[in-house]
C-alpha positions, 0 to 999 in steps of 0.5 A: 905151708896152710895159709888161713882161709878167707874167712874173716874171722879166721884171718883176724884170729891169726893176724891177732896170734902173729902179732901177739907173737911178735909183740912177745918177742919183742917184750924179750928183746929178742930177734926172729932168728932167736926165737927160731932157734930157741922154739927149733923152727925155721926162722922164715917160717916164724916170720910168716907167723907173725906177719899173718903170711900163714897160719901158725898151727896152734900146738906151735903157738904153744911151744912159741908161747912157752919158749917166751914164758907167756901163756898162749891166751896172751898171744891172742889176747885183745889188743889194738893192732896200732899197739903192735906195729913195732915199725918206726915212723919212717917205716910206716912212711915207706910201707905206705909209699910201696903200698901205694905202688903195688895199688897203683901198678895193680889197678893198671894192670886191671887186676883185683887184689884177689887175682894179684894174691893168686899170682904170687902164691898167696891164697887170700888176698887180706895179704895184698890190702895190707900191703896197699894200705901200708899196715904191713911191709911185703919182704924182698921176696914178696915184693919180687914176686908182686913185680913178676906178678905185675910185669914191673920191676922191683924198683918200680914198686920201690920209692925213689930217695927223693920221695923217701927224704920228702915223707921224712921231711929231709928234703923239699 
């Protein structure tokens, strides 16, 4: 798997592709897993394409744009990254709550965002403040990676019912 460098326009440009990826598909009305099956790519992989994970090497973001009907500049085309988060408000809530934690769990463990990603196999760490910033919801996995990573368990970098009710205003 070729994860992007840290060069900051690079990082840009494939977060930009992935979300303008995702933004297609949703345009579609279709799902990860049937864009994997309509393009012939694994479903996990198209995930990490869009999340900004890993980079998409650009004669697949071809083939994704012509399995969605769009041109390839489309995908990368200048848009405002709160125009493609597609995550209800709850979820935004949620993802800020687990950001928080990993952030809070880090700095007690004295590691930098840097040394965090290479614990868990990523090789740049724009993953990991996107993570804490809530811009992007970490998988099941990732999260059970960042746990290991930082000697806690997943529940720990889960927020509990109570504060999930409390962010939705369901509970005081």
């Amino acid at each position: 798997m070729t994860y992007h460098s840290n060069n900051p326009e690079s990082v840009r440009f494939y977060t930009k592709l992935g979300l303008g990826i995702r933004r297609a598909r949703h345009a579609q009305g279709w799902t990860i897993k049937q864009l994997a099956e309509a393009s012939g790519y694994d479903f996990n992989i198209v995930g990490q394409w869009e999340r900004g994970d890993c980079r998409v090497p650009l004669h697949k973001a071809d083939k994704l744009a012509q399995v969605l009907g769009v041109p390839l500049s489309q995908l990368v085309a200048a848009n405002k990254e709160e125009d493609m988060d597609y995550r209800t408000d709850n979820e935004r809530r949620f993802a800020k709550m687990v950001g928080m934690l990993i952030k809070e769990y880090r700095e007690a463990k004295n590691m930098t965002q840097y040394q965090l990603a290479i614990a868990v196999n990523m090789n740049h760490q724009v993953g990991i403040s996107r993570y804490e910033s809530g811009k992007t919801t970490p998988s099941a996995y990732r999260l059970a990676q960042i746990a290991d990573a930082l000697s806690v368990r997943i529940e720990d970098l889960t927020p509990s019912a109570d504060n999930i009710l409390k962010a939705m205003g369901l509970n005081k």
